[in-house]
N, C-alpha and C positions, 0 to 999 in steps of 0.2 A: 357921722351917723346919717340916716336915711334921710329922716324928716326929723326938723329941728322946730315945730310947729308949736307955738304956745300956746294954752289952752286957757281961756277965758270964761270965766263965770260972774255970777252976779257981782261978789266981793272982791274981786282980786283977779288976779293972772299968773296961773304956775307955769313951771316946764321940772314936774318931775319925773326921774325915770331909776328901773330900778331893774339892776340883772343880776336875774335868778338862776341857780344853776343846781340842777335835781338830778340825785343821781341813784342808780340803780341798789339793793338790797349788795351790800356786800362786792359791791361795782361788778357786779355780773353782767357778762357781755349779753343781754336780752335782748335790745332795740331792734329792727330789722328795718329796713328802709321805710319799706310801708307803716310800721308802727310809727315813725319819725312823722311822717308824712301826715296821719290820724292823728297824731299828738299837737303838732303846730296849728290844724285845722279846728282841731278845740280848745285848745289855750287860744288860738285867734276869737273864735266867736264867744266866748266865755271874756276874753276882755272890752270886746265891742260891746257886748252885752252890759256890761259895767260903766260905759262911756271912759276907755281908757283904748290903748292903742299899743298896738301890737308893733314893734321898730325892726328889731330883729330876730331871728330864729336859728339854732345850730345844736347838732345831737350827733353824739354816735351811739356806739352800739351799750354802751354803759351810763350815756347822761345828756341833758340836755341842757340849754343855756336858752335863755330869754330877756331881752331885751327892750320893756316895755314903760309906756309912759301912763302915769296913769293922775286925778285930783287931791288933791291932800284931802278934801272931807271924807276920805275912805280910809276905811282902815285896812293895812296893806295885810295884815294878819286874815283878817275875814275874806279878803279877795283872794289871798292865795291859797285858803281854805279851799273857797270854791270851786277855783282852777283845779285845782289838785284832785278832787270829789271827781268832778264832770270826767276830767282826764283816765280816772283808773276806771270808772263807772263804764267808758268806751271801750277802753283797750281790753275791758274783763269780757263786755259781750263780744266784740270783733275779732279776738286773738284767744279762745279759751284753751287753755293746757291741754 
């Protein structure tokens, strides 16, 4: 892995990580490079945002993989709500039908 970097807080010292792998309605080939490219740039700041970290990144044209680190006092449920929101909220205004 990239960065193998422990993350320290007041209580404790995690290193958790967790790869997600989202894929299109019906795995329809949609993604277009630049979509890829818009998609990792906001799943990136959406997790910086969170205080977690973005490790790795990989998409084709039907899915994408992420490989991110992020605190246990988070609920990974509520986090990748949000990723998820932020992400189609982009790709809806930058890419419309």
């Amino acid at each position: 892995f990239v960065n193998m970097a422990v993350k320290f807080s007041a209580r404790g010292v995690s290193d958790i990580k967790a790869h997600l792998v989202l894929v299109s309605k019906y795995r329809k080939k949609v993604f277009t490079d630049e979509m890829l490219t818009t998609i990792e740039a906001v799943m990136n700041k959406n997790l910086e945002k969170n205080g977690c970290e973005l490790i790795e990144f990989n998409g084709e044209s039907d899915h994408v993989h992420l490989l991110f680190q992020y605190l246990p006092q988070q609920q990974l449920s509520r986090l990748l709500n949000s990723m998820k929101t932020a992400t189609s909220r982009v790709l809806s205004k930058q890419f419309e039908a």
